[in-house]
Every structure is written in structure tokens, then in C-alpha cells.
BAFIPA-958721 format. One record per residue (C-alpha): residue in one letter; x, y, z; residue number from 1. Coordinates in Angstrom, 2 decimals, decimal comma, padded with zeros to 5 digits. Each point is the difference from the previous one (the first is absolute). Layout:
! residues N
+------+---------+---------+---------+-----+
! rest !      c1 !      c2 !      c3 !  nr !
+------+---------+---------+---------+-----+
!    a !       X !       Y !       Z ! NUM !
...
+------+---------+---------+---------+-----+
! end
This chain:
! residues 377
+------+---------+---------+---------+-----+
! rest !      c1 !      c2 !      c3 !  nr !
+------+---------+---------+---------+-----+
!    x !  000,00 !  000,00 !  000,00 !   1 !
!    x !  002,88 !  002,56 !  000,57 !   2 !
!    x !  001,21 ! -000,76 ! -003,76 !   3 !
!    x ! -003,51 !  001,14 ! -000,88 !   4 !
!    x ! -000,04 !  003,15 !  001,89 !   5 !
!    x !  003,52 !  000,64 ! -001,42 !   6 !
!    x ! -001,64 ! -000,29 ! -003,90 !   7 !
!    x ! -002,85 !  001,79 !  001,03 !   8 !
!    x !  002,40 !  003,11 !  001,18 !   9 !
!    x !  002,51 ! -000,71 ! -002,90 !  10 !
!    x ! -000,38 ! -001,06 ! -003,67 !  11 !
!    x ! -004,06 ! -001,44 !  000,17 !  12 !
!    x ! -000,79 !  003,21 !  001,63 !  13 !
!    x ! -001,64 !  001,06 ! -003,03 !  14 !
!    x ! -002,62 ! -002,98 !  000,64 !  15 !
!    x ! -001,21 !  001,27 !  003,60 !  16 !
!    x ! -001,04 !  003,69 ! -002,07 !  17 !
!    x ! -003,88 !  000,52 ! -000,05 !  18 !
!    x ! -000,84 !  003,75 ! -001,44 !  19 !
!    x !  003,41 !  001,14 !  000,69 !  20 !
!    x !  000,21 ! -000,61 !  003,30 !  21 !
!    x !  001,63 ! -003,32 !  001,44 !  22 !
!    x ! -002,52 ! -002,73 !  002,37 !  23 !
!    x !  003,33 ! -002,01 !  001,55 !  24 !
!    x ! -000,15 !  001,88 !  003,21 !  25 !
!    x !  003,13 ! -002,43 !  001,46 !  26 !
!    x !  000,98 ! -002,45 !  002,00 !  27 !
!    x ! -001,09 ! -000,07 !  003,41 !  28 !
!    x !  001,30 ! -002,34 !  003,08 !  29 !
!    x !  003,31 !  000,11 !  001,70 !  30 !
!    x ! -000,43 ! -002,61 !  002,55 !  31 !
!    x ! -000,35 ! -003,93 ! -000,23 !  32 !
!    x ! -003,41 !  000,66 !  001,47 !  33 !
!    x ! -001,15 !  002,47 ! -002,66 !  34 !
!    x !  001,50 ! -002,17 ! -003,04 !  35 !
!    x !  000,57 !  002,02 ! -002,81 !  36 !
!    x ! -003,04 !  001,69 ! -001,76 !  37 !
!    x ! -000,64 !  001,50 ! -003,97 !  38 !
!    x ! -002,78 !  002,79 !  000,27 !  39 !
!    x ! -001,84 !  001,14 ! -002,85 !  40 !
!    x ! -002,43 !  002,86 !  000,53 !  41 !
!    x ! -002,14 !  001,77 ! -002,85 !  42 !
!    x ! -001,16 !  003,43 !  000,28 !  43 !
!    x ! -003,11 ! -000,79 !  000,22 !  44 !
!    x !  000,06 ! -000,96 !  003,69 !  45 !
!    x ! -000,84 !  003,78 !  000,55 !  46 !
!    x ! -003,37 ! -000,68 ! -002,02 !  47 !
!    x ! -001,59 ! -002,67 !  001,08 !  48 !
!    x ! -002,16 !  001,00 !  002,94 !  49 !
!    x !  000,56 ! -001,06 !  003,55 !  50 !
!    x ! -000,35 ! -004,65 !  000,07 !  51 !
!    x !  002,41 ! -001,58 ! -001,06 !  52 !
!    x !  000,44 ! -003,80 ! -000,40 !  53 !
!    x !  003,28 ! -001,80 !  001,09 !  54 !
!    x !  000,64 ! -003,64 ! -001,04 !  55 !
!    x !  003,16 ! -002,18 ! -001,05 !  56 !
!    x !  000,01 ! -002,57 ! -002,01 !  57 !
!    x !  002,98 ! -002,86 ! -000,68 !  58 !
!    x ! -001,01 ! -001,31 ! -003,55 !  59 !
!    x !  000,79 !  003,31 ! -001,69 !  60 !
!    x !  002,68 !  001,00 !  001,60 !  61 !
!    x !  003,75 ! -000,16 ! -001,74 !  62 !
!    x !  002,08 ! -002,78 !  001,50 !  63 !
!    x !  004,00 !  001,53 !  000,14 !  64 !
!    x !  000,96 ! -003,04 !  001,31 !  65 !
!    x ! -002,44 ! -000,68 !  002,35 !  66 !
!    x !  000,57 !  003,01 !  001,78 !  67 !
!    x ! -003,30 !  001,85 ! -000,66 !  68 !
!    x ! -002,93 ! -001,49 !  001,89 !  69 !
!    x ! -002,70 !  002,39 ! -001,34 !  70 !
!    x ! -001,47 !  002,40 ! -001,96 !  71 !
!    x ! -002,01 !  002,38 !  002,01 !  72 !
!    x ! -002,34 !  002,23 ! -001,72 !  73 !
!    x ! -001,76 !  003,66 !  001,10 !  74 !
!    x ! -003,08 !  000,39 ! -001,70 !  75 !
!    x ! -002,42 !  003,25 !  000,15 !  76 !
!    x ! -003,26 ! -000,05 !  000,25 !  77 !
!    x ! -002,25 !  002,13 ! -002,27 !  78 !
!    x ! -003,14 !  000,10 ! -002,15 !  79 !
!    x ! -000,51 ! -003,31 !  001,94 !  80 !
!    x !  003,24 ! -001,14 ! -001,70 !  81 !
!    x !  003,30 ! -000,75 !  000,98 !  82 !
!    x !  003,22 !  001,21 ! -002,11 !  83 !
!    x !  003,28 ! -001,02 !  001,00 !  84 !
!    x !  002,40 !  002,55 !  001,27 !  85 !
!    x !  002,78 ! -001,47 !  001,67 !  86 !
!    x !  001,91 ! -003,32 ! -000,19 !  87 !
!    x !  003,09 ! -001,40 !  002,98 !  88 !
!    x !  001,34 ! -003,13 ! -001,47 !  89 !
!    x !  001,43 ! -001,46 !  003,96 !  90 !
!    x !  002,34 ! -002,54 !  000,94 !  91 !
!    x ! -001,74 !  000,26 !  004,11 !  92 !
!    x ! -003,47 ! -000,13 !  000,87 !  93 !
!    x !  000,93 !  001,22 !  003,81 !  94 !
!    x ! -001,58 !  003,22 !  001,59 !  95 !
!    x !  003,25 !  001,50 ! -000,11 !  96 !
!    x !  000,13 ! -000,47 ! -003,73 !  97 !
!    x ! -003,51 !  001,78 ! -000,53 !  98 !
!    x !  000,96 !  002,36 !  002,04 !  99 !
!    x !  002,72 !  000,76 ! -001,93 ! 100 !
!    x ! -001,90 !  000,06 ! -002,71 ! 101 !
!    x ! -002,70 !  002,66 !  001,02 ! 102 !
!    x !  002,28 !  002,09 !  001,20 ! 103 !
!    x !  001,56 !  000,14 ! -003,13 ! 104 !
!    x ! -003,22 !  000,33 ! -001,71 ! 105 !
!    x ! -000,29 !  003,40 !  002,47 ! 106 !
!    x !  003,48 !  001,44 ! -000,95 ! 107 !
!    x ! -000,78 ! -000,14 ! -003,57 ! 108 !
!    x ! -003,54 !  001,27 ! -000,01 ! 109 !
!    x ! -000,49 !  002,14 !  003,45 ! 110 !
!    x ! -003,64 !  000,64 ! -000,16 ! 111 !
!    x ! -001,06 ! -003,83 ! -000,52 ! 112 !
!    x ! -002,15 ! -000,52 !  003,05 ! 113 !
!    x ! -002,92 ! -002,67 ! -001,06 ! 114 !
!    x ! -003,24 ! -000,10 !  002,27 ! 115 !
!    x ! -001,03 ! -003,45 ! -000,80 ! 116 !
!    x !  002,75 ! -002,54 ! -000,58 ! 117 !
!    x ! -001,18 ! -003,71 ! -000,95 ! 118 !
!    x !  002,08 ! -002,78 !  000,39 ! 119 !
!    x !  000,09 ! -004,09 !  000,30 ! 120 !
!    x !  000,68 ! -000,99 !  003,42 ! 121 !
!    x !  003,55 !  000,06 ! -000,02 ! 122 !
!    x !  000,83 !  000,81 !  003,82 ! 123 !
!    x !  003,64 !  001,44 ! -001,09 ! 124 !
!    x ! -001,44 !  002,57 ! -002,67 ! 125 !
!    x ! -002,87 !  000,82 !  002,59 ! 126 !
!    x !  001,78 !  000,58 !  002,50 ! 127 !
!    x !  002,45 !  002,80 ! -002,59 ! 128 !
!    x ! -002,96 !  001,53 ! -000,39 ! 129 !
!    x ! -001,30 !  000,68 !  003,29 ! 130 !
!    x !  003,05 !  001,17 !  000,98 ! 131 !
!    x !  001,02 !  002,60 ! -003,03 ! 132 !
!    x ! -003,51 !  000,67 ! -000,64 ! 133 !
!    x ! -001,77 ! -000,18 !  003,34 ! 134 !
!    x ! -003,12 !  002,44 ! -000,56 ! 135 !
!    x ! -000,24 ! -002,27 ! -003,46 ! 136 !
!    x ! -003,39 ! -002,36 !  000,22 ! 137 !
!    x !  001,05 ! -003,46 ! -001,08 ! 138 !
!    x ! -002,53 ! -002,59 ! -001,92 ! 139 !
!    x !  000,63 ! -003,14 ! -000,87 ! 140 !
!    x ! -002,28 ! -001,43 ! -002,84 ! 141 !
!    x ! -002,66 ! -002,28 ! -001,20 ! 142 !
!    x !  001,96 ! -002,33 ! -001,93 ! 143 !
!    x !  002,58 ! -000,62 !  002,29 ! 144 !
!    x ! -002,14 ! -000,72 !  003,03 ! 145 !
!    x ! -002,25 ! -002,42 ! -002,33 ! 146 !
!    x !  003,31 ! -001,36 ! -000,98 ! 147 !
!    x !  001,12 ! -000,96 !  003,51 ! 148 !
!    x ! -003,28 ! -001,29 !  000,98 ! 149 !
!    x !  000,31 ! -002,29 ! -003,22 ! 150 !
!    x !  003,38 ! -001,02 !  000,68 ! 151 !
!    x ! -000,98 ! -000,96 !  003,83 ! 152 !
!    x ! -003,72 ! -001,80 ! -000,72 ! 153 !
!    x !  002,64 ! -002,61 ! -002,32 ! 154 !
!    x !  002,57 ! -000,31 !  002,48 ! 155 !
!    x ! -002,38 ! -001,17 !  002,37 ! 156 !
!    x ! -001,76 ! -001,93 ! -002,53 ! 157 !
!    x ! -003,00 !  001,40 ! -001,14 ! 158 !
!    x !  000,74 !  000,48 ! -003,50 ! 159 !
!    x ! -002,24 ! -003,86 ! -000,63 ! 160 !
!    x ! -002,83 !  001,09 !  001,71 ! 161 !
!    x !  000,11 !  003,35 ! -001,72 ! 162 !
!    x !  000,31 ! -001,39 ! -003,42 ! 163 !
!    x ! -003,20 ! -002,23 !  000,53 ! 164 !
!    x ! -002,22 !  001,56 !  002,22 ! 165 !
!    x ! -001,68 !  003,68 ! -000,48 ! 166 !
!    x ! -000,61 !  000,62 !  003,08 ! 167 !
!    x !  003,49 ! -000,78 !  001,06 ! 168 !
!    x !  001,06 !  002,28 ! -002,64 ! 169 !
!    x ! -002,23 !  002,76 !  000,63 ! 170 !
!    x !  001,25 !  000,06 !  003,84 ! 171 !
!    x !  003,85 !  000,33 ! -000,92 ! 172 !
!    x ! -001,12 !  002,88 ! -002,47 ! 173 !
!    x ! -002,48 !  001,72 !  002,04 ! 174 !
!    x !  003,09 !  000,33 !  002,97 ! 175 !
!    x !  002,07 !  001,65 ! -003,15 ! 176 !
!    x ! -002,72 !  002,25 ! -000,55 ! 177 !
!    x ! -000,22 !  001,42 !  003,69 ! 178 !
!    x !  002,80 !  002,55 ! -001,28 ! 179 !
!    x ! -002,87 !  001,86 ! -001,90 ! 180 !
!    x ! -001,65 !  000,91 !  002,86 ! 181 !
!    x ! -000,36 !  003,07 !  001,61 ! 182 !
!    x !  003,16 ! -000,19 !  002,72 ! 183 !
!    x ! -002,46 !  000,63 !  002,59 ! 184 !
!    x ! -002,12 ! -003,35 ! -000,91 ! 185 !
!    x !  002,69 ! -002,68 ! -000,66 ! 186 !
!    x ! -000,14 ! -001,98 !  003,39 ! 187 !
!    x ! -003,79 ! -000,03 !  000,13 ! 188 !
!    x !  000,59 ! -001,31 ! -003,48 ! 189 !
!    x !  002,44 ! -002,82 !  000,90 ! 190 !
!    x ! -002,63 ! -000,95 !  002,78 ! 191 !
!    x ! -002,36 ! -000,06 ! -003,00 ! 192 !
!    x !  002,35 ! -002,36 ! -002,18 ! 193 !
!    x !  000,00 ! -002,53 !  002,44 ! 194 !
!    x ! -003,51 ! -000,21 !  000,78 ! 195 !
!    x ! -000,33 ! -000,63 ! -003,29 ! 196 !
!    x !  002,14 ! -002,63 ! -000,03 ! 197 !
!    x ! -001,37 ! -001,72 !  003,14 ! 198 !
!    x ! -003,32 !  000,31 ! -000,96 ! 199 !
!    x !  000,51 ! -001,31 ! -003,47 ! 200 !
!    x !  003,31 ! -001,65 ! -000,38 ! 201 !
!    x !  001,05 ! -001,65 !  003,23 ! 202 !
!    x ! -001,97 ! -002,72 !  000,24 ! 203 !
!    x !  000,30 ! -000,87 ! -003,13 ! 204 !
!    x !  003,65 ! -000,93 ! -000,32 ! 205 !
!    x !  002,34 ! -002,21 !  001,58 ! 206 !
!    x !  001,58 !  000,94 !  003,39 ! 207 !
!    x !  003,35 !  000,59 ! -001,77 ! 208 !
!    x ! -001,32 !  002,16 ! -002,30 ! 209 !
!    x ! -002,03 !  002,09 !  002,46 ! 210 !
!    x !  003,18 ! -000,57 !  001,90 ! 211 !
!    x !  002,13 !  001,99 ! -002,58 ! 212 !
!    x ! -003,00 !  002,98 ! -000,20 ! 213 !
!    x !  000,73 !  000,04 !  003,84 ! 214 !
!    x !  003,80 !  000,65 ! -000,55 ! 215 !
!    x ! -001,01 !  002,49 ! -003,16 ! 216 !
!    x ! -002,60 !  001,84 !  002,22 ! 217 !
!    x !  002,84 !  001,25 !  002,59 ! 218 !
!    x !  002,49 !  000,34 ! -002,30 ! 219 !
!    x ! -001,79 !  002,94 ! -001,50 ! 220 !
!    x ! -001,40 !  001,36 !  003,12 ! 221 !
!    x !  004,14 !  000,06 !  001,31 ! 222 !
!    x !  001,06 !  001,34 ! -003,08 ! 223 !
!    x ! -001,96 !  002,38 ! -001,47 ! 224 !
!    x ! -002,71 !  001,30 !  002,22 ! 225 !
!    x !  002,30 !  003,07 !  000,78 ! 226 !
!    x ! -000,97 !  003,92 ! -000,61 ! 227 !
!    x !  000,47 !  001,19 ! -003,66 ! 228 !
!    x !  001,99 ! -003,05 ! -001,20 ! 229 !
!    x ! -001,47 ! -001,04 ! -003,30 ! 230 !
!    x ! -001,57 !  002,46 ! -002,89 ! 231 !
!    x ! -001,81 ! -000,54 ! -003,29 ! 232 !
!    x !  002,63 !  000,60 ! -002,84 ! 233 !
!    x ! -002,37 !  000,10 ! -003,14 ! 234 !
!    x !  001,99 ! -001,32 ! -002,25 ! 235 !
!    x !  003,26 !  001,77 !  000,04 ! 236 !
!    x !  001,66 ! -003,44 !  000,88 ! 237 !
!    x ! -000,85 ! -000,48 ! -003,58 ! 238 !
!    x !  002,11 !  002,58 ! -001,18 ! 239 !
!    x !  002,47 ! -000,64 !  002,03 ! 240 !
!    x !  000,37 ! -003,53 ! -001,48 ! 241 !
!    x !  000,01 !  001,83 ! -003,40 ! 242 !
!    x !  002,89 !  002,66 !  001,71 ! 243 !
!    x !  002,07 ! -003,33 !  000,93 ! 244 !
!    x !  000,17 ! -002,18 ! -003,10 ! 245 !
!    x !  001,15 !  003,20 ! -002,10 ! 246 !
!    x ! -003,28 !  000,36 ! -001,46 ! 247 !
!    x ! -001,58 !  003,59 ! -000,81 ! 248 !
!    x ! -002,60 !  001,25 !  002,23 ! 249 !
!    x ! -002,20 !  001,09 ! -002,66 ! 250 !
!    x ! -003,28 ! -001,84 ! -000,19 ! 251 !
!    x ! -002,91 !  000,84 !  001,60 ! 252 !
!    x ! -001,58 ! -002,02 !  003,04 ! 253 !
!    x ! -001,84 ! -003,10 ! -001,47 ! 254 !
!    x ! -003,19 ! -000,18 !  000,21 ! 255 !
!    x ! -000,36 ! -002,91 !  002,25 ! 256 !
!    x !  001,90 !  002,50 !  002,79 ! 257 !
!    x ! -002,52 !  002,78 ! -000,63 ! 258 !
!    x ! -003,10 ! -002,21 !  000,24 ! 259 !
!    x !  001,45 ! -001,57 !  003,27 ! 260 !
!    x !  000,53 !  003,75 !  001,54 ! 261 !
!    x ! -003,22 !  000,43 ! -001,25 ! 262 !
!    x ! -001,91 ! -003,12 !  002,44 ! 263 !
!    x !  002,37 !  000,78 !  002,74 ! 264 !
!    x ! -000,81 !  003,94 ! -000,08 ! 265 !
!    x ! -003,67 ! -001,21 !  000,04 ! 266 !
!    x !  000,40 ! -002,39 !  002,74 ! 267 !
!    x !  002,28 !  002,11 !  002,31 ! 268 !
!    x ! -003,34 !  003,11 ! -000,38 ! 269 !
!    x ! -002,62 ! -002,59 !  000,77 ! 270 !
!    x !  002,13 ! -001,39 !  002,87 ! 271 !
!    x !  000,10 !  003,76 !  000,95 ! 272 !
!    x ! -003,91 !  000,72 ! -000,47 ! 273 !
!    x ! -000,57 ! -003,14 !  001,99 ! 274 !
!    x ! -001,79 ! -001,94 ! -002,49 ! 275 !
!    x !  002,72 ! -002,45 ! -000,18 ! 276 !
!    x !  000,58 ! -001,83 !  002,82 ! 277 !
!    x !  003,43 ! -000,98 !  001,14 ! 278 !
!    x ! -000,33 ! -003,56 ! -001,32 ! 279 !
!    x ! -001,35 !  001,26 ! -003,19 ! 280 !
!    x !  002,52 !  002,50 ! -000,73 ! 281 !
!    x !  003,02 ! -002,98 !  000,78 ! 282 !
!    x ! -001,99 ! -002,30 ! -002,52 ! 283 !
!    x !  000,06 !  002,97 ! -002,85 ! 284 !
!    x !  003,00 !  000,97 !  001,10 ! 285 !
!    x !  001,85 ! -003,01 ! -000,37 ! 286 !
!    x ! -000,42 !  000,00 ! -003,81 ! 287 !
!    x !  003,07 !  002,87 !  000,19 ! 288 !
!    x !  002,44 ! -002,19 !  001,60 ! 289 !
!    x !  002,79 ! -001,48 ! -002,12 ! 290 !
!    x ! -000,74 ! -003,42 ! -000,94 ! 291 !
!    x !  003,99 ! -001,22 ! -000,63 ! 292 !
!    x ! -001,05 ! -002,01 ! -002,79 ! 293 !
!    x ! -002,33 ! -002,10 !  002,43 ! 294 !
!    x ! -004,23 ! -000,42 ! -001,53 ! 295 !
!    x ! -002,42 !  000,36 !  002,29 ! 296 !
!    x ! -001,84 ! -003,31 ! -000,42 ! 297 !
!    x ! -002,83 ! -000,39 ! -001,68 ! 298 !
!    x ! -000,68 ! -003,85 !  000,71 ! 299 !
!    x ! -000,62 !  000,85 !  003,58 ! 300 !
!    x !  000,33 ! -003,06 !  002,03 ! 301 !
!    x ! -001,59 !  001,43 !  003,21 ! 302 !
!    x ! -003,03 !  002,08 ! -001,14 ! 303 !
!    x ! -000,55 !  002,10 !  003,31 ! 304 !
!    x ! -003,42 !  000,91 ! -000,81 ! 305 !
!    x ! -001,59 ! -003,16 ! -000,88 ! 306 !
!    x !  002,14 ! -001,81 !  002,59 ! 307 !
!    x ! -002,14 !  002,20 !  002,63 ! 308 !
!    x ! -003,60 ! -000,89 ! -001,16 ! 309 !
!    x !  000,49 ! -003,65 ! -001,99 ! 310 !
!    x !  001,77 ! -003,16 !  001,44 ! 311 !
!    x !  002,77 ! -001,00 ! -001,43 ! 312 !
!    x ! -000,82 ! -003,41 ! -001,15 ! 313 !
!    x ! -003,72 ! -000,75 ! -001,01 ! 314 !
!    x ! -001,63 ! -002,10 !  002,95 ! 315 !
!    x ! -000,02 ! -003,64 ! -000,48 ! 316 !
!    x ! -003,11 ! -001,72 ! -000,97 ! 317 !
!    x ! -001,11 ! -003,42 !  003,04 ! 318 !
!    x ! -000,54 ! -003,27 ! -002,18 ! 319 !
!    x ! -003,28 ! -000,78 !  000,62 ! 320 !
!    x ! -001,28 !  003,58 ! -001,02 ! 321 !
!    x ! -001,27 ! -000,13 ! -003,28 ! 322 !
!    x !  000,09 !  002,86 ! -002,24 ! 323 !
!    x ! -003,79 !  001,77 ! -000,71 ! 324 !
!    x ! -000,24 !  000,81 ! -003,87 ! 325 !
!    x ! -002,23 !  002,72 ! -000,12 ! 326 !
!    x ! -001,75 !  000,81 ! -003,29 ! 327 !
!    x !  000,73 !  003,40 ! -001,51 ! 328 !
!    x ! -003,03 !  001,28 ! -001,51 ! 329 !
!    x !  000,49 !  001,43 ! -003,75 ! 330 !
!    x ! -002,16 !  002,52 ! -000,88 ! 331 !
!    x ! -001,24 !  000,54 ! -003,74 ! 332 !
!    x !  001,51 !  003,35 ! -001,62 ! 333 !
!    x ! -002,22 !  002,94 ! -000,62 ! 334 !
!    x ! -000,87 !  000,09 ! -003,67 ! 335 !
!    x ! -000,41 !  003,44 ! -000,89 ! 336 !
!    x ! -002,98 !  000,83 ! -002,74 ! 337 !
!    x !  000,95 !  000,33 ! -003,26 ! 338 !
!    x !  000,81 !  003,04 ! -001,60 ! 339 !
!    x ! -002,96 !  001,16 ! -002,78 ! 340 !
!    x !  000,87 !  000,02 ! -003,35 ! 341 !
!    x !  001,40 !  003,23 ! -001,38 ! 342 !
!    x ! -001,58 !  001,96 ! -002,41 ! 343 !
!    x !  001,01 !  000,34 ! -003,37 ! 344 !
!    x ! -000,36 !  003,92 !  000,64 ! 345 !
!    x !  002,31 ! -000,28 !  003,06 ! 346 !
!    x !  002,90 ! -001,94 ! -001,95 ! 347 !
!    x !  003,05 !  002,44 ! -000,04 ! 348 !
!    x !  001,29 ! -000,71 ! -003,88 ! 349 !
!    x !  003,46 ! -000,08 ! -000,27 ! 350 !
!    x !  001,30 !  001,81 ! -003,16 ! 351 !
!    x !  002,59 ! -001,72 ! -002,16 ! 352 !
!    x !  001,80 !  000,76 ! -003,36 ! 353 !
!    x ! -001,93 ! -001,71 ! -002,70 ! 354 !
!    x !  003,09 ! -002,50 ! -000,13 ! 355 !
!    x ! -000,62 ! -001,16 !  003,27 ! 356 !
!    x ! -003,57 ! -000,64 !  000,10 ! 357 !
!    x !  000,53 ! -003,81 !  000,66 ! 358 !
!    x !  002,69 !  000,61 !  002,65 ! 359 !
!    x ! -003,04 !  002,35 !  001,67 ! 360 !
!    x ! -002,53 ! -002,96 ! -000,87 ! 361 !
!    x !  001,90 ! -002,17 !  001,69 ! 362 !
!    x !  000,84 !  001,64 !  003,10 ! 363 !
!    x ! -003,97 !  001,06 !  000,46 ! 364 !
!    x ! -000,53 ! -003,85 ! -000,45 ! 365 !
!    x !  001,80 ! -000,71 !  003,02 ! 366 !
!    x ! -001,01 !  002,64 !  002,55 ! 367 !
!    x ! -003,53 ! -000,34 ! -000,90 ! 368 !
!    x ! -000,30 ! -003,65 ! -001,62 ! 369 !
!    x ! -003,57 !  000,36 !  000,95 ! 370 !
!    x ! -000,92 !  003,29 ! -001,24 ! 371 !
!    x ! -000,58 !  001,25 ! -003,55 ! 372 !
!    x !  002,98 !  001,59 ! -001,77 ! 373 !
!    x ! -001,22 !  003,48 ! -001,23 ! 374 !
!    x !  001,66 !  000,49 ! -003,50 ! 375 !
!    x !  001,10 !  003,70 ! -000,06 ! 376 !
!    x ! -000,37 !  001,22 ! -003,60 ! 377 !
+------+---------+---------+---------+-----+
! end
């Protein structure tokens, strides 16, 4: 990575130019703690409005050897999309090293001072911004929360039930979707999760299944019930996927991103006008969780609602009990009275070229086989 920076301030300096003015801000870390990191800010960091979304990410970042671990990205938030505006390729992911880093970020551009800052859950980079941004709200997002709970309901083994059974499903999804809540509703909304599922699910599973829920149910409650942890990002991950693989951020949202907004925006002002209930707001909601390339089933082995009025198996039949074959009576159709025969007066003629007189004859013949023709000179 130093042989970089040294092109970057020598002969390929040329490259870093945008408008004249150079992005390759230097290299920043002096310490083993710090590493050694490349910053790249655009101008545009003074434009973009006051959130700002922080992520790394290893699969796009330059190897030098091994020595850079990951490409972290600054992305601005506005018109309800995000551009990218800065880029720290980073051989350390310590606090030290992001602190490094936004200090840096400071030095170069004095009047950066975001009011909303979201992030993954990366304790080291959290804890960099708290302490060189401390009046700076931090939000973590949608996807990554949805992520986690993913990534936890298959470690513990859920991901068998959830492929099969809806309502299984629906539970894991409808936790992911607490995060839309207002912040102010989100444990009465856990509380309503798990009613759900114990009214619903639990009986209808095996113990180590409802075992797992058990271990899924407090691993959210310990992990994420805490004050202003988890936002609603709207997309801009998308972009930022786009920022990463070196693709242009150019095309609009799709429209399967709009429509979901759309429901959710819907849900979230019923919710507030209390015609949605909680439940029914988690059920709606869940739609506008990521699905990680998991279907909801549609073959649902455990149909909750039928499961609660029918039995499950019809009820057998004793041996001497003979079955009663009851006649169904058949009742004779209505015939309704026949039409009376047209006039000849009343006969719309239908005017043809004198060439087509036996197409016309023809046709009459067959609507009205019945009726006379009426020749029209």
C-alpha cells in the first residue's frame, strides 16, 4: 500500500485528478494499531446534506499483498439517494484505525460535521464515531439487523422449519420488521411477536424447534432492543452495492423499491391512525424485510387458521356404523317461454355490395334459420 501512495503522489498522479483538483487526500496511520490507510475524498462531501452512510466491504477491496483488509466507503444521502464521496482502502479494522481515519477526514474538509451517521454494527467504527463525533446521532439499518437475525435463526437451526412452514417464516420476518416501528413501540411489539408465535406456532412444532424460537426470542431482545439502534435505509444499500462493484450510480430506484415504500408508508400511517393494530401492522410489515434469497412458502404445512377450527385428521368412522345414503333431490330447470316470432317489419336488413349478396344470405340463414330472409332490392 505505501508503493501505491508513492504512485499516487508521483508519476500516476495524473489518475487521482477529478476537475482539476486531486481526490488522493494521503496516507493516514503511523502506528501498528492504525495500519496504514489510502483516503479518497470528492468534493462533493460538502453537498450532500447532513446522513451519511459508512460501510466496508472485503470483496472489492485491492489486495497489495494481503495487506488491505477493506474498502470502506462514505456515501451521502440526498434526493433519497446515496452518492459516494469518500473511499479508505485499510489494512486495520481497530478503533484506532477509524479514528485515524476521521480525523483525517476532518483535517482535509474542516466543516464536515454529519447529523445522522449510519453504520453496520461494527463496535470498532462505532465506537470512532462516538468519540470524534459525539453530538453525531448514529443508526444502524434495516438490512443489517434483518441480516443478523437471518444469520442467528440458521445457526440455531431454524432455517428447516422456516423453509417449510409459513408461519415459522412469517415469525422470523415479522421480528426483522420490528425495526420499522416507531422507536417508542418496538418492545410492545416484540411482546406482540411472540404471542403470535405462542398462540399460533408453538404447539405446533417439535420441542426443538420451539426450543430454537426460545433461544431466537432472547437473542433479539439482548441484542437489539436498545434506544435508536436500527433505522429504515430505503434503499440506499442498493446503491451502495452499485458504489462497491465499480458500477455507476445512475439508474433510478426500481420499481419494486418504490411500490414497497409505498405499502410500508401506508402501513406505518394506519399503524399511526390506529386502524392497524400492532399485529396487523407486523404482518404488512413483514412483506419489507429482505428475504436473502429464502420464499416464503406457499405449500404451508401448518395452516394456522384451519388448524384452529378443523381437526387435523378426519374422525374415524366405528365398524358397525353404516353409512346413510341420502337421496339428493334434482329439480327440473326452468324453461323459459319462447321468444315470439319477429316481424318481418322489425328485421334490421343488413346492406351488402351486390357481390356479396350470398355471403349476406348466408349469414341471415344462420342467425335467424327460422325467420324469413328479407331480400333488400
Amino acid at each position: 500500500m505505501t508503493d501505491f501512495h508513492v504512485q499516487l503522489t508521483g508519476d500516476y498522479a495524473h489518475l487521482s485528478m477529478i476537475h482539476n483538483q486531486s481526490i488522493y487526500c494521503g496516507i493516514v496511520g503511523t502506528t501498528p494499531e492504525e495500519g496504514t490507510t489510502l483516503l479518497f475524498i470528492l468534493p462533493e462531501i460538502k453537498k450532500t446534506g447532513s446522513t451519511f452512510l459508512l460501510d466496508g466491504t472485503f470483496s472489492s477491496s485491492p489486495s497489495f499483498g494481503n495487506e488491505c483488509h477493506q474498502l470502506y466507503v462514505i456515501m451521502g444521502m440526498a434526493f433519497n439517494t446515496g452518492f459516494p464521496i469518500g473511499f479508505a482502502l485499510m489494512s486495520r479494522k481497530t478503533e484506532r484505525a477509524y479514528t485515524a481515519l476521521f480525523n483525517k477526514i476532518l483535517s482535509v474538509v474542516p466543516e464536515w460535521q454529519p447529523q445522522i451517521i449510519i453504520v453496520d454494527f461494527e463496535r470498532a467504527a462505532i465506537a470512532a464515531i462516538r468519540t470524534i463525533f459525539p453530538y453525531t446521532t448514529i443508526r444502524g439499518c434495516l438490512f443489517y439487523s434483518s441480516q443478523a437475525v437471518r444469520r442467528k435463526a440458521a445457526n440455531i437451526g431454524l432455517v428447516e422449519i422456516c423453509s417449510n412452514n409459513r408461519g415459522a417464516y412469517d415469525t422470523v420476518h415479522m421480528l426483522m420488521a420490528l425495526t420499522l416501528l416507531p422507536q417508542n413501540c418496538i418492545a410492545e411489539g416484540f411482546e406482540t411477536v411472540k404471542e403470535y408465535y405462542i398462540e399460533n406456532i408453538q404447539s405446533l412444532i417439535s420441542n426443538n424447534n420451539d426450543y430454537n424460537f426460545s433461544l431466537l426470542f432472547e437473542y433479539y431482545r439482548s441484542t437489539w432492543l436498545a434506544e435508536g439502534l436500527i433505522t429504515y435505509s430505503n434503499g440506499v444499500f442498493r446503491d451502495y452495492d452499485e458504489a462497491t462493484d465499480g458500477r455507476q450510480v445512475r439508474e433510478p430506484q426500481r420499481q419494486i423499491w418504490i411500490d414497497q415504500q409505498r405499502n410500508l408508508d401506508r402501513s406505518l400511517r394506519l399503524f399511526a391512525e390506529g386502524r392497524y393494530s400492532m399485529a396487523e401492522f407486523l404482518i404488512c410489515a413483514r412483506h419489507s424485510t429482505p428475504t436473502f434469497g429464502v420464499i416464503r412458502p406457499q405449500n404451508q404445512a401448518i395452516n394456522i387458521l384451519l388448524a384452529a377450527v378443523f381437526p387435523r385428521a378426519p374422525l374415524p368412522i366405528d365398524q358397525h356404523q353404516e353409512l346413510q345414503h341420502q337421496a339428493i333431490p334434482v329439480l327440473p330447470a326452468a324453461v323459459s317461454p319462447q321468444a315470439p316470432p319477429l316481424e318481418a317489419s322489425a328485421i334490421v336488413p343488413l346492406h351488402f355490395d351486390h357481390h356479396q349478396e350470398l355471403i349476406r344470405d348466408e349469414i341471415i340463414r344462420r342467425i335467424l334459420p327460422s325467420r324469413p330472409v328479407v331480400h333488400v332490392p
